[in-house]
N, C-alpha and C positions, 0 to 999 in steps of 0.2 A: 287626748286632745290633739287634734291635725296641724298643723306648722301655721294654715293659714289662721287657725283660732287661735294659737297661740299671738301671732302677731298683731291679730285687730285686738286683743287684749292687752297687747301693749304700746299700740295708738290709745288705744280708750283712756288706759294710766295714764297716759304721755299730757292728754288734753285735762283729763279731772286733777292732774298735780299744777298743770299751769295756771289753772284759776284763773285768771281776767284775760287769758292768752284763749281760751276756749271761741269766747264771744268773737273777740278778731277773726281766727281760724274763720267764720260760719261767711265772713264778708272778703276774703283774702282774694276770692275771685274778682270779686267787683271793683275792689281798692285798685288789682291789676290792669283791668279796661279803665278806670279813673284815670293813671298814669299813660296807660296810652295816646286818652283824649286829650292829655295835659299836652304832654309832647305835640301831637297832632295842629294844637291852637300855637303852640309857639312858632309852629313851621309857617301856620296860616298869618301872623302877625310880626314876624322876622321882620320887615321893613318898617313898622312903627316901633318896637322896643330894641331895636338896635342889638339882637341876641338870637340865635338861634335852636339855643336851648337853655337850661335851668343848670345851675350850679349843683350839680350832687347830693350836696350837704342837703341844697334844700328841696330835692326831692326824694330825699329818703324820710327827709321830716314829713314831708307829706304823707307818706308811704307809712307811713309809721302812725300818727296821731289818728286815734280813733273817732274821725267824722259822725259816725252813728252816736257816736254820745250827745253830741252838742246840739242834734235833732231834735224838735218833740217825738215822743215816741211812737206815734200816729205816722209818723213820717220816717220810720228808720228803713223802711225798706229802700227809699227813695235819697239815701244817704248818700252814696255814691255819685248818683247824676251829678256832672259836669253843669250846676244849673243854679242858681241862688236859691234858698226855701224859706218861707216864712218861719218866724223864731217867736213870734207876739210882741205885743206891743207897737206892732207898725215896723217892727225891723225885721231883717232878713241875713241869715246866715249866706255869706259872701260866695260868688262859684269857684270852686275849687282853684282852676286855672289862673283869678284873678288873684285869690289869696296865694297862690307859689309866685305869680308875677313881681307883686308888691311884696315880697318877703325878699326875692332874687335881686330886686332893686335896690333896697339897702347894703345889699351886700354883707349881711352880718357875719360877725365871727366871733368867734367865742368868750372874748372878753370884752364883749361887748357889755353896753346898757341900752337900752330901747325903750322909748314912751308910746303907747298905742293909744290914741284918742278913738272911743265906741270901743268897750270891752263886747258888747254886742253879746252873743252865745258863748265866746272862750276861746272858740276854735283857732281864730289869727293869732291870740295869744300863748295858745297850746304849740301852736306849728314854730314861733317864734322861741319859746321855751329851749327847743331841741336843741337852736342853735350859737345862742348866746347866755352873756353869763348871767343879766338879768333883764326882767320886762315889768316895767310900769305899766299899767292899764287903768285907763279911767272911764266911768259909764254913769250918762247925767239920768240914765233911768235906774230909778232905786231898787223894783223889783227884780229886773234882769242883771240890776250888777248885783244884788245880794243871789240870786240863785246860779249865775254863773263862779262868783268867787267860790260859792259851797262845792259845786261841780270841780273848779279847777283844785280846789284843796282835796276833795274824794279822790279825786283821780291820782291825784301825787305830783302836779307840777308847782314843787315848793319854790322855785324863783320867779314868780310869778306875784306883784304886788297888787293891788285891785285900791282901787278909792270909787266912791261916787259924791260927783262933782260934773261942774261944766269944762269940759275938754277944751275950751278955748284958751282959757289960760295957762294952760298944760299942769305941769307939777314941778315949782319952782326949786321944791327941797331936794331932789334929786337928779335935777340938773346940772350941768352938761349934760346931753345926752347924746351917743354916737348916730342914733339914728331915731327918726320920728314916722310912725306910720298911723295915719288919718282915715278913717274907714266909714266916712259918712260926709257928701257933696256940701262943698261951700262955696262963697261967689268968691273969696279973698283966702290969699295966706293969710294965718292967723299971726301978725307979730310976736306974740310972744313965744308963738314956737319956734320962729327965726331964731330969737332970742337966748332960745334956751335947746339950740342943737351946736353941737363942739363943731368948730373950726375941721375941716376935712367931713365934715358930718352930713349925713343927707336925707332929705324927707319926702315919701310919697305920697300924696293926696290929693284926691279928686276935687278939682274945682269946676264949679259953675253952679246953676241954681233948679230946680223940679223943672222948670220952662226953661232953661237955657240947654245948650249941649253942654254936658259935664265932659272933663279930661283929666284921665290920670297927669298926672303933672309930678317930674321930678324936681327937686329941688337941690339943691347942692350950694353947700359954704364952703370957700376954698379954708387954705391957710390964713389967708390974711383978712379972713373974714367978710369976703365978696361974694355976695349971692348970685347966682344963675337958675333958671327955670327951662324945664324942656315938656312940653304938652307930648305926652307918646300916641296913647289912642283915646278914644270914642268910650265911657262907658256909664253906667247908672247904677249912681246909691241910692239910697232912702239920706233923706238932708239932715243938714248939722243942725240941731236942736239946744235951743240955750238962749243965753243974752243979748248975743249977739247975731 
């Protein structure tokens, strides 16, 4: 056998012993132009989020969690683009860029807690998994938060909690939380998520309404329990759905 058979024989091993590392391998190219285009948008948007690039951490998480999963499978080729995709239901898996944005802004760290109102497809909450010590996730659609938490449990992201509920209330038992991230436009901060984010704690979500201009909106509680709001840019969810 010739050196070079011998070596594609031991790529070939290399990929059938890694098992779920195969499937990545086939996307590793595109994941890479993903991170480019990421970078690319924060250069374009440097004077609204006050950053001119992403925290490490959080773009290796991006770099890392498998996007094609959280696709329908009609749609995996199409995983990569820098673009929001429809998920069913009327929602839509978030554009990549947006979801490193909104993860960046929290500023998570590792012993962290984290509440995500729209568990949506998973993905925000797969990317968030990487970097903190746990994520609550809530989702007022029954069929997407049961086939998402099944996805998130197949895959292996075991600190990852799931409820379905109406995310306005958030999830009082697990409260304090160091950070709150809201993944579906509303016209108002939700009080009770003020409520129930710790002091130093800070939350991102888009506010406004289908007909108004929506804005990412950071939120911040100092120490002594004083809230501040900052509108960074321009953008568009699918809306907050519930009682309120």
């Amino acid at each position: 056998m010739s050196p070079k058979h011998i070596i594609a024989g031991m790529v070939l091993q290399l990929v059938l012993i890694s098992g779920g590392h195969a499937v990545a391998d086939e996307y590793a190219h595109q994941r890479q132009q993903l991170m480019a285009e990421i970078e690319d948008d924060v250069k374009r948007t440097a004077r609204y989020i006050d950053r001119k690039s992403f925290d490490k951490r959080v773009m290796q998480a991006m770099d890392t969690v498998p996007r094609h999963k959280f696709v329908p499978s009609h749609l995996r080729s199409r995983a990569y683009e820098n673009r929001p995709l429809p998920i069913g239901y009327g929602q839509t898996i978030s554009q990549p860029y947006i979801v490193a944005l909104m993860t960046d802004l929290l500023q998570p760290q590792p012993d962290h807690s984290v509440l995500e109102i729209g568990t949506g497809s998973g993905y925000q909450a797969a990317v968030l998994s990487r970097l903190v010590e746990s994520v609550y996730s809530i989702e007022i659609i029954e069929e997407l938060g049961k086939s998402s938490t099944q996805l998130l449990k197949r895959i292996g992201y075991d600190n990852i909690k799931t409820r379905i509920a109406d995310g306005y209330d958030g999830w009082p038992q697990h409260a304090p939380f160091d950070s709150i991230i809201v993944t579906a436009a509303i016209s108002h901060i939700p009080p009770p998520l003020v409520q129930q984010l710790k002091k130093g704690g800070r939350m991102v979500i888009p506010v406004g309404t289908r007909f108004q201009t929506q804005y990412l909106t950071l939120v911040e509680k100092d120490m002594q329990g004083f809230i501040t709001t900052r509108q960074l840019l321009p953008v568009q969810f699918v809306p907050f759905t519930g009682g309120h």
